[in-house]
N, C-alpha and C positions, 0 to 999 in steps of 0.2 A: 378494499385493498387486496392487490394480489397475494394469494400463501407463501406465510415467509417460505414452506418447503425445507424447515430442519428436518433432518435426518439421522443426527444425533446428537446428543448431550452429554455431555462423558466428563468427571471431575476426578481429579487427584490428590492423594492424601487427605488429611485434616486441617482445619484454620488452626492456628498457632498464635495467630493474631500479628502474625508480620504483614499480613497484605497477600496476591493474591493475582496471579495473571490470565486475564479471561479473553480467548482467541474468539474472535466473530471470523466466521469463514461466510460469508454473503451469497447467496442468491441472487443475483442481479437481471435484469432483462434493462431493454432501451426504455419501457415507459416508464420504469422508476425512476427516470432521469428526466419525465415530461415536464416537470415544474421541481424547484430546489421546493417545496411543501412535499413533494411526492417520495421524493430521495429521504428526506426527514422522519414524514411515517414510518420510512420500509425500514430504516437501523433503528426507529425507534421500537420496533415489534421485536426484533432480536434483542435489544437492549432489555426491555419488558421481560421475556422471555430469561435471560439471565439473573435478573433480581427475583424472579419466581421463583428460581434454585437456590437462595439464600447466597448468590456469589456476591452479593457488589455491595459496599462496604466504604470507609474513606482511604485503606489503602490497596482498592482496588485498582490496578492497570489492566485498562479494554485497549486491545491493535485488533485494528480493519486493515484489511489487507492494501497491496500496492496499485494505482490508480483507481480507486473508490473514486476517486472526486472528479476525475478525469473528464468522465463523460458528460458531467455536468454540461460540457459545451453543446449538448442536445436540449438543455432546459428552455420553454419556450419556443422553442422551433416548430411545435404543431407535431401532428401527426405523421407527415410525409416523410419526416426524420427519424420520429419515433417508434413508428411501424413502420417501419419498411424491414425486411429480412438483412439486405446487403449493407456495408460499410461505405461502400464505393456509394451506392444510390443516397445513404442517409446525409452523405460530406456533400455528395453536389446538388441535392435538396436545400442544404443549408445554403450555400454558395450563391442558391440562385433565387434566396429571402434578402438576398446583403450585395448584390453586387459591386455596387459603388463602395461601400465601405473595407471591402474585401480587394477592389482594383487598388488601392492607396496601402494598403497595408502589403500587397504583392510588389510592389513599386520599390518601396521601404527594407525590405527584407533581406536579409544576408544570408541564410539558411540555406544547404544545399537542395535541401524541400523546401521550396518556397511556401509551395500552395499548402500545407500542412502547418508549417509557422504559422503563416496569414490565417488560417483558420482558427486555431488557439489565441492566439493574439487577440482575432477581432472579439472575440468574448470574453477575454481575459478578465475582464474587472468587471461582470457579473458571475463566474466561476468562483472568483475570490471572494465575494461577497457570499454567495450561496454555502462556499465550503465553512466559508467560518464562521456565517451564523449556525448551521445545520449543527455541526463539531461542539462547540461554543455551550448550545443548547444542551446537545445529549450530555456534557459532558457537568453541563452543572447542573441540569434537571435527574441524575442521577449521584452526581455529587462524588464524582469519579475521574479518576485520571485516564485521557484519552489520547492514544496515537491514530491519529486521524485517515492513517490509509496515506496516499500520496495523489498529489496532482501536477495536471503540467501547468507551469505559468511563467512568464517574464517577470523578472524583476524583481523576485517574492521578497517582502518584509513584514514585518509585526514591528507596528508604527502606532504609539495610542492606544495599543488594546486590540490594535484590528489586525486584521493581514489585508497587504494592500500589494498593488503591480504596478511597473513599471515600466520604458523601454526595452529593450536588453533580448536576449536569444532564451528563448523556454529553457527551463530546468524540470526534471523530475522532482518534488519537494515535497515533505509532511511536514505536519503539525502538530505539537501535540499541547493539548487543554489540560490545565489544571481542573480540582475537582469546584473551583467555584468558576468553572469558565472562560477565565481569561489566558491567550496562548502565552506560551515560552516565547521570551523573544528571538531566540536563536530558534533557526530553520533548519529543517537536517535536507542535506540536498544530495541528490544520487552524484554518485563518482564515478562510475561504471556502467554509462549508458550500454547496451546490448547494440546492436546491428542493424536492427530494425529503428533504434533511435537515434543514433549518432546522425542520421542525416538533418533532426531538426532540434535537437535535444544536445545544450552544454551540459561538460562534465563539471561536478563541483570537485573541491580539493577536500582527501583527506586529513588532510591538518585540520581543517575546519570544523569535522563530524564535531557535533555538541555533547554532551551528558546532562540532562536533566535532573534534578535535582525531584524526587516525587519521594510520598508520604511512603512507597515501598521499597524507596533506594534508590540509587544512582543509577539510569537507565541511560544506556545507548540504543541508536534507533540504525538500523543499518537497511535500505531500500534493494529487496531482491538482489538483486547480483553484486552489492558491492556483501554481500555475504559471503562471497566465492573467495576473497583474497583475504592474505592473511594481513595487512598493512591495516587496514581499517579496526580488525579488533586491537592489535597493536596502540591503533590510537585512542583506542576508547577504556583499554585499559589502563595505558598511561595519566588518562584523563579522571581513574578513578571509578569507571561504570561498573556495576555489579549485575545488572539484568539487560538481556539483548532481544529487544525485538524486533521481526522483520517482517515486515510489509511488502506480500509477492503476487507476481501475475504472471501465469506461464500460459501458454499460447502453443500451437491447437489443442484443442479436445482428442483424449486419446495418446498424448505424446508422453506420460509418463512411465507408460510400460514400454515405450517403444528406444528404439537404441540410442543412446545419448551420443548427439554430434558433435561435443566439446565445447569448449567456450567460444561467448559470443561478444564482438565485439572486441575488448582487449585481449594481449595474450594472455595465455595460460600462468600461473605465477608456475614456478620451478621444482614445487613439488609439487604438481600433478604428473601420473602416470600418462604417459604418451599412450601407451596402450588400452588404459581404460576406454578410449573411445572408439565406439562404436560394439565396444563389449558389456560394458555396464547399462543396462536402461538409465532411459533417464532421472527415474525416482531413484535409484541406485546413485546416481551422482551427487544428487542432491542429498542424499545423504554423506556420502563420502568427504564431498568438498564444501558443501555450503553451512548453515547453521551446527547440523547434527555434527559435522565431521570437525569443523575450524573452534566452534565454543568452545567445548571442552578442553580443546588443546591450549587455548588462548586462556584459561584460568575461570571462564565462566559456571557456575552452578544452575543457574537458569537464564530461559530465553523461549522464546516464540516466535515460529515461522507461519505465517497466516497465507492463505492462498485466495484469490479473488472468484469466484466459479459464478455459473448463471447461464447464459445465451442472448449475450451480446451481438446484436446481429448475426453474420456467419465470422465471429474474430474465434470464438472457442476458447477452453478454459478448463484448465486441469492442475493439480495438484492436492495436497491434502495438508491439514495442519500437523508440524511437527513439534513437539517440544524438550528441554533441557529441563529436565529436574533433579534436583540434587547430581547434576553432572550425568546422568542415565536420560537416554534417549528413549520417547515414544511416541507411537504416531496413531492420529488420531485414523477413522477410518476413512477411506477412498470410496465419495459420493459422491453424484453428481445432483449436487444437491446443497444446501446451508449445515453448518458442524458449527456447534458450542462446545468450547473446551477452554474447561478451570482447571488451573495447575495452583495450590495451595504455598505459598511460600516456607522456606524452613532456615 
């Protein structure tokens, strides 16, 4: 198995015996994604690696960052997919394993990106199957409560026990496992696709954000960017959550020192600074407006921002874990590389 490649391990406070929130910040490359067994090992070695430290516990909550499961759509595909350097070469490697079934689902499609729909689509319901065995497993082979990271999929429900797909236009979605396994039935679905998604990617409704109910508290789970607006903690307050976790992937490598170009996708909400952009880097903003800046004001005392990193063909991959404890912001270190980080409940 390739080196998980942590880089550091870093905990906070003392147990208390409230429970206990451990960020997995991933290492990822394309052939961890070569077979849904492969993707399994590789969170299972971080996973290992956390109960080494004495973190993981029954009310412990592990967040993998946002599109963990995504890439699943490479599972199986062979090598031509999974080694190759490019995005572009890996998507029409695939394309031209599937033609005919890839021609009917291009037919079908209402997405302003067709060929990107058609592509998630035609795997959809082995994605879904792979993510929620893979999840499912870690989650009760460690006997922990797990926010699954998010993936893309049509249709998503938790039906039976399972997570299953449908017809419908892809959503950005996680899931999260209880600690004997089985999902919450409610889905938390992104509300704020970005720029890059809105071509193929529905928005879900704030109203809807769920609060799960786990052995460390009332958790809301908020996907990357719907972290930017203040409506979403709004609702999850409302709703009762006490701990916020988010699930992030930022894109290129290298973009969080560099100048933050403002929001993407929706507008700005009304108190952002006009002028912070293109003056504040980008880690700067994300602190400003996202978890570190919006929790606290929102009433939260904890929460966790987990980031996706690795080398993912040439997609790139930047940011670093942040956390809310006891209302005081801290950020783990800036690696290019896997970060473990426990923040102690209080």
């Amino acid at each position: 198995m390739r080196d998980l490649n942590i880089r550091q391990i870093v905990s906070f406070g003392a147990d208390a015996g409230r429970g206990n929130l451990v960020g997995i910040q991933t290492d990822m490359s394309p052939t961890d994604y070569a077979t849904a067994a492969a993707l399994q090992a590789r969170l299972d070695g971080y996973l290992a690696a956390a109960k080494a430290q004495g973190w993981l516990n029954a009310r412990t909550l592990v967040v993998f960052p946002e599109y963990l499961g995504t890439w699943l759509v490479a599972a199986d595909e062979g090598r031509a997919v999974t080694e190759t350097s490019q995005i572009a070469m890996a998507i029409r490697n695939l394309i031209l394993r599937h033609p005919l079934a890839l021609a009917r689902r291009l037919l079908t499609s209402r997405a302003p990106d067709r060929l990107r729909d058609s592509v998630f689509r035609l795997k959809a319901a082995a994605m879904a199957c792979a993510y929620h065995d893979t999840f499912s497993w870690l989650a009760a082979r460690y006997a922990v409560t797990v926010v699954a990271g998010s993936i893309l999929l049509p249709g998503a429900r938790v039906a039976q026990g399972e997570l299953q797909v449908a017809d419908g236009r892809l959503q950005n979605v996680a899931v999260v496992y209880g600690p004997d396994g089985t999902p919450h039935p409610e889905i938390v679905r992104k509300v704020y696709p970005i720029a890059d998604e809105i071509p193929f990617v529905a928005a879900g409704d704030a109203a809807d954000l769920p609060v799960f109910d786990t052995p460390a508290g009332r958790l809301g789970v908020l996907i990357c960017a719907d972290s930017w607006y203040p409506g979403p903690y709004a609702v999850l307050a409302g709703k009762g959550a006490e701990i916020i976790a988010v699930p992030s992937y930022l894109s290129p490598t290298g973009v969080w020192r560099q100048p933050w170009r403002g929001y993407s996708g929706a507008s700005a909400p009304d108190d952002v600074c006009r002028e912070d952009t293109g003056q504040l880097t980008e880690g700067e903003a994300w602190l400003k407006y996202a978890l570190a800046g919006r929790a606290p004001a929102a009433g939260f005392r904890h929460g966790i921002n987990v980031f996706l990193r690795g080398a993912l063909w040439d997609l790139g991959a930047d940011g670093h874990t942040i956390l809310i404890r006891d209302g005081q912001v801290i950020e783990a270190a800036h690696v290019d590389g896997a970060v473990l980080v426990n923040s102690w409940l209080t």
